[in-house]
C-alpha positions in Angstrom: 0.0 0.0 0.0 1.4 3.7 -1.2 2.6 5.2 1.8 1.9 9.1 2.2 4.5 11.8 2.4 5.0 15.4 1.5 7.4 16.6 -1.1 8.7 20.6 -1.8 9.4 21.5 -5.1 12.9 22.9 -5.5 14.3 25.7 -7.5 18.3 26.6 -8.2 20.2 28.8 -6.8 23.3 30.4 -5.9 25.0 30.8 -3.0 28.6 31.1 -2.0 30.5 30.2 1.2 29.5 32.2 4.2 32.0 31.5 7.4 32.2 34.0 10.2 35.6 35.1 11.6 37.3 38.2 13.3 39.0 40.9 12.3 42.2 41.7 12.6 45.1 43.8 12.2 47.8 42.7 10.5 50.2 45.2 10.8 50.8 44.8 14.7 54.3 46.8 16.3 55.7 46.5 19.9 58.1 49.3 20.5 61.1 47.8 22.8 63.1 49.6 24.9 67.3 48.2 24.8 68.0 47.7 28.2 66.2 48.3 32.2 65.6 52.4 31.8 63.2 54.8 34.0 60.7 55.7 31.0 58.9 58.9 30.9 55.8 58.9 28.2 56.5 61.3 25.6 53.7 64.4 26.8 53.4 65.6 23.1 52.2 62.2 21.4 51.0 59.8 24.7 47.5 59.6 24.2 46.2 55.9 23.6 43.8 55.8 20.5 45.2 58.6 19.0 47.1 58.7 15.2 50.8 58.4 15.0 53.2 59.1 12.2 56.0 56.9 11.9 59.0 58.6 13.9 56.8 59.9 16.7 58.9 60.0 19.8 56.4 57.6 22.0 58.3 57.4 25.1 61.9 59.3 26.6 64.0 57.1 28.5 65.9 58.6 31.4 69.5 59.4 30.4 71.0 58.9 33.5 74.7 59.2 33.4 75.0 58.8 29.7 76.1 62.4 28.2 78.8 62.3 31.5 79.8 59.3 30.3 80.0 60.3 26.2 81.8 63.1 26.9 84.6 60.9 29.4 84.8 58.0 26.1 85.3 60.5 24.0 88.4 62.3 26.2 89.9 58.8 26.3 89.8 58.6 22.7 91.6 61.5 22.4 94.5 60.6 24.7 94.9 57.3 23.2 94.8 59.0 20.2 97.3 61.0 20.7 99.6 58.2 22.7 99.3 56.2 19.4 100.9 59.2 17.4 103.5 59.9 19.6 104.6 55.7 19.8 104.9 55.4 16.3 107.0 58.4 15.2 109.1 57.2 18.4 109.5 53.8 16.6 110.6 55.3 13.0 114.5 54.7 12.9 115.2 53.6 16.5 116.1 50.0 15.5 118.4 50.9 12.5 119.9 54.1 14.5 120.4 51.6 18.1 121.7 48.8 15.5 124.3 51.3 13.3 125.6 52.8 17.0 126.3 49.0 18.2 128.1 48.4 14.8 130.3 51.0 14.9 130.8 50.4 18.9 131.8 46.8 17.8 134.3 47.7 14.8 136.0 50.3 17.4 136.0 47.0 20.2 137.6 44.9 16.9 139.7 47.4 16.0 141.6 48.0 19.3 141.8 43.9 20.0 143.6 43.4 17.0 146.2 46.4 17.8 146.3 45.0 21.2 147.3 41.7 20.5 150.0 43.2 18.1 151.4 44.7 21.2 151.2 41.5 23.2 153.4 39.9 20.6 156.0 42.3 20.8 155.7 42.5 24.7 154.7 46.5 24.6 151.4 45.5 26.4 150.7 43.3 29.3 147.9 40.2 28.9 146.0 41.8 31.3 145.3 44.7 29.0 144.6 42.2 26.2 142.0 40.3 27.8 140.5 43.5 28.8 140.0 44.3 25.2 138.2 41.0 24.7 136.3 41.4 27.3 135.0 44.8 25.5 134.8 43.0 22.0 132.2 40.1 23.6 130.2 42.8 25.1 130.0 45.3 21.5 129.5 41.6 19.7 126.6 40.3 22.3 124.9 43.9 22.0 124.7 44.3 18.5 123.4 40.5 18.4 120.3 41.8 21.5 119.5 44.2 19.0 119.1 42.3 16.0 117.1 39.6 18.3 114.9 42.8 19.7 114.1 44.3 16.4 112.9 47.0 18.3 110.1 44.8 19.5 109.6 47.1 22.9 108.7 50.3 19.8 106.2 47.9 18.5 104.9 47.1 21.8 104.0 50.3 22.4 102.2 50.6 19.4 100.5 47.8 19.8 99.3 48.6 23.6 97.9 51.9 22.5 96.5 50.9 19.3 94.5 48.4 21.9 93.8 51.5 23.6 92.5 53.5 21.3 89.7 50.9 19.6 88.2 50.3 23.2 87.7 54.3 23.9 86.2 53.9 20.2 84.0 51.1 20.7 83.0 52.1 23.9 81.8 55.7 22.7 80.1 53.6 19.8 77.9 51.7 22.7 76.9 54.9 24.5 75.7 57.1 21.7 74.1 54.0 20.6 72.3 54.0 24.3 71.7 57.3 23.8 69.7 57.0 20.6 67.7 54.6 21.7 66.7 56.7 24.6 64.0 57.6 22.9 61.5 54.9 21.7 59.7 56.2 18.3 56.6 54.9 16.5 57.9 52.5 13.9 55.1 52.5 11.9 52.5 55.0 11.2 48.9 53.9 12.8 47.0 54.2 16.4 48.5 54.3 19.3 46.2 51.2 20.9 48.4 50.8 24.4 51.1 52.6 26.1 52.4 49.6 28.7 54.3 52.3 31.3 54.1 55.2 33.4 56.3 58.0 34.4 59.3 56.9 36.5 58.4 53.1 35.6 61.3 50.3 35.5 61.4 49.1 32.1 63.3 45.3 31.9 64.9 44.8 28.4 62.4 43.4 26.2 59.6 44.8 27.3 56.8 46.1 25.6 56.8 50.6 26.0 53.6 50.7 23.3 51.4 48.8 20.5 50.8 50.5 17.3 47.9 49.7 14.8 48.5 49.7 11.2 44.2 49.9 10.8 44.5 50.8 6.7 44.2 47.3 6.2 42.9 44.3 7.9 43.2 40.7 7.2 39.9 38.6 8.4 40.6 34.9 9.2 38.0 32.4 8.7 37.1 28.9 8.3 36.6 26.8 5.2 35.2 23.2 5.5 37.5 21.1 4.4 34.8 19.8 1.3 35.0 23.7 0.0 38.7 24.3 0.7 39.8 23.1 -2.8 37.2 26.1 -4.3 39.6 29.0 -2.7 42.2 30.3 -4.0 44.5 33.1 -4.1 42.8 36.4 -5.2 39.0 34.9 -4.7 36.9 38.2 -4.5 34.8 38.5 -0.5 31.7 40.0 -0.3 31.9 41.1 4.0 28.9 41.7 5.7 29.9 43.3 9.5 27.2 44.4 12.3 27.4 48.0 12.4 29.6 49.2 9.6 27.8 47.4 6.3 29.2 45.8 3.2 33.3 45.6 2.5 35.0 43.7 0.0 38.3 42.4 0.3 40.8 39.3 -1.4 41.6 35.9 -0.2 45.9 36.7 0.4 46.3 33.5 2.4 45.2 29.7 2.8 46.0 27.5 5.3 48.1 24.2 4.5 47.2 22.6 7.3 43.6 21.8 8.7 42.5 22.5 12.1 42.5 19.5 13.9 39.3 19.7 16.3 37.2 21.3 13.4 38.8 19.9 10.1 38.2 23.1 8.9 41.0 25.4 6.9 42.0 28.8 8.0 41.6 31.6 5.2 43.0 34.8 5.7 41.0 38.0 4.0 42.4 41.4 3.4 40.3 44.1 3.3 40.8 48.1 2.9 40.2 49.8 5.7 40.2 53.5 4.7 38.1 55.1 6.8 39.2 53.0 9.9 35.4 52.0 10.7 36.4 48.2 10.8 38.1 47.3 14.8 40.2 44.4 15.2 38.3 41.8 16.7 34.6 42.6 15.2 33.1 39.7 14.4 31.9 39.6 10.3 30.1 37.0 7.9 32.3 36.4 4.4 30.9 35.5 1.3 33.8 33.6 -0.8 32.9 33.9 -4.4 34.1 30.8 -5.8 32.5 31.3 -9.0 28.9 29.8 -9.7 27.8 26.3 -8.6 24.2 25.8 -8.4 22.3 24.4 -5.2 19.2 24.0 -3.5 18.5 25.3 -0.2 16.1 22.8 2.2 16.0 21.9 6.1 18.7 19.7 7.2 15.9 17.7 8.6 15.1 16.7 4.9 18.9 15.2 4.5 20.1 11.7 5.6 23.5 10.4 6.8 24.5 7.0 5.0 26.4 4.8 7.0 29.6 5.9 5.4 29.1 9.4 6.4 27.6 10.8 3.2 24.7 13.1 2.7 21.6 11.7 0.6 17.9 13.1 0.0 15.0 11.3 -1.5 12.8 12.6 -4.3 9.7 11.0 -6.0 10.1 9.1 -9.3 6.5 8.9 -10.2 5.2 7.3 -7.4 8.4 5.5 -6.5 11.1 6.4 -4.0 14.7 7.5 -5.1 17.8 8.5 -3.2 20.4 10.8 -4.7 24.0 11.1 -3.4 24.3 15.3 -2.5 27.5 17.0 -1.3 27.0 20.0 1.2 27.7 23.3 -0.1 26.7 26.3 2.3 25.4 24.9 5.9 22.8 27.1 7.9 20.7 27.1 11.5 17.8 26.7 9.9 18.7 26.1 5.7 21.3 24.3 3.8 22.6 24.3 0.3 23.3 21.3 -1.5 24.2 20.5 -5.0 23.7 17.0 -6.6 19.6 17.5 -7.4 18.3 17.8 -10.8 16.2 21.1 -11.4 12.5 20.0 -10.9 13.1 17.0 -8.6 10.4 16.8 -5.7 11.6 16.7 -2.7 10.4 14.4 -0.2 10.3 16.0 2.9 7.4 15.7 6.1 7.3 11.1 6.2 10.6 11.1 4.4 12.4 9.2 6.7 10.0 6.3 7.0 9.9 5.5 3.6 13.5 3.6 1.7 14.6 3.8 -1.8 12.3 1.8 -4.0 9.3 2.2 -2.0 5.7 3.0 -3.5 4.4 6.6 -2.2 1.4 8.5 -2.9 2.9 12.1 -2.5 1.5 15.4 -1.8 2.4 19.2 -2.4 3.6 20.9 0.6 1.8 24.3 1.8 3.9 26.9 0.5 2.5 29.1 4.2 
């Protein structure tokens, strides 16, 4: 016996994907101070939520003992500056004019043995005297040999000690006006100022955050694609935005997630939209339209779908008189209405009894009230 159910007619049409995500900013900036300082907020640009330039001087660290300190590297500099100079016209020509004086010292000590020990032989001069004179030979010989050996090494020394001398007064001077620049913490980027993390007279610890800066001329909007609609994006996909509040914005997929979220098997897409007039906030929530191009579907109640034992989605339609199911693939998911695509245009729908009926059974169908 025909069994009675209901059946809605369907008509096509087209919808895209519709995920909800938040806003947000993608040009973020922390300003960091360089090392633990005593900050004092800068009383000229310090007002959270207001517009900043990049350069703005956001925050004035206390100084300290710094310009003391400069002006003592640079002092040090000088005199190891000057030290350097005077070592190395000290070393030109002191190891050939030491080593020439030792020669000739030597040839006079040579000199004198040999007319010495002349004398000896022809007993003029006593052996004392002679041995004298060799005594002074060794000692010109053993001098002129310490000089060779030396090569004025003490000269280069010198040179050497204040040469050291010099690069730390330079390096340190280097590290202090360095300090002393970044004394001043300025806006990086031109945006709002959202936060300003310190007070006057506050302890800052290196690292730390001083401000965060806004870059709010353009947003990027994350959101979720199933993973069934995921292969559908791509790169420069016009959105259609719809947020609370503000109204319609368009924007561009820029990103797509390779990875799936693991709780929600769902992809993350990143939007980015123009944010001119700065009406959009990080963190509003917004509904995305994707346009993937057209792909035609029929919205229905989820009640009117089945789950196959595999997982898929089916729906049953009457084939004059007799019950068919057709394999559908979700494309836009609601509370209340779902798309689908994998109907024929004009199939009827069986909807109210639908699930007490299987495929191949005889049903007597009728139309469903349209109110």
């Amino acid at each position: 016996m025909p069994r009675r159910v209901y059946l809605l007619l369907l008509s096509r049409t087209h919808k895209s994907g519709n995920p909800f995500g938040p806003v947000e900013s993608p040009n973020q900036r922390q300003c960091l101070p360089f090392q633990p300082k005593s900050a004092a907020p800068s009383p000229r640009w310090l007002r959270e939520g207001s517009a900043v330039e990049k350069g703005d001087v956001l925050v004035v660290m206390d100084t300290q003992t710094l310009p003391s300190r400069i002006a003592a590297a640079k002092a040090e500099m000088a005199a190891a500056k000057a030290a350097l100079t005077t070592a190395r016209n000290l070393s030109g020509g002191t190891y050939e004019e030491e080593r020439a004086a030792a020669l000739a010292n030597l040839e006079v000590a040579t000199q004198r043995l040999e007319i010495g020990e002349k004398l000896v032989a022809k007993s003029f001069s006593a052996p004392v005297d002679l041995a004298q004179l060799k005594a002074n030979f060794e000692t010109a010989r053993m001098t002129l040999a310490r000089i060779d050996l030396e090569k004025n090494y003490r000269a280069e020394l010198d040179i050497s000690q204040n040469e050291a001398r010099f690069e730390g007064a330079k390096s340190s001077l280097v590290v202090l006006q360095d300090q002393l620049a970044k004394s001043r913490i300025t806006a990086p980027i031109a945006g709002w100022l959202e936060t300003v993390h310190v007070d006057v007279g506050e302890q800052m610890p290196s690292g730390a955050a001083a401000a965060t800066i806004l870059n709010m001329e353009e947003l990027s909007i994350i959101v979720a694609v199933p993973q069934t609609n995921i292969a559908q994006v791509a790169i420069g996909n016009p959105v259609s935005i719809d947020v609370a509040g503000v109204g319609q914005r368009t924007g561009k997929v820029s990103r797509i997630a390779s990875i799936s979220t693991s709780t929600t098997r769902t992809f993350d897409v990143e939007i980015t939209v123009p944010n001119p007039d700065r009406m959009l906030r990080a963190g509003m929530t917004v509904e995305a339209d994707i346009d993937v191009g057209y792909q035609p579907a029929f919205g229905m109640s989820p009640a009117h779908l089945s789950v196959t034992s595999e997982g898929s989605l089916t729906a049953k339609v009457d084939d004059d008189g007799v019950v068919r199911v057709v394999p559908v693939e979700l494309v836009r998911s609601g509370v209340e209405q779902v798309f689908v695509s994998g109907l024929a245009n004009g199939d009827r729908l069986l909807t109210f009894g639908q699930a007490f009926v299987e495929a191949g059974d005889m049903v007597r169908v009728l139309m469903e009230p349209t109110s």
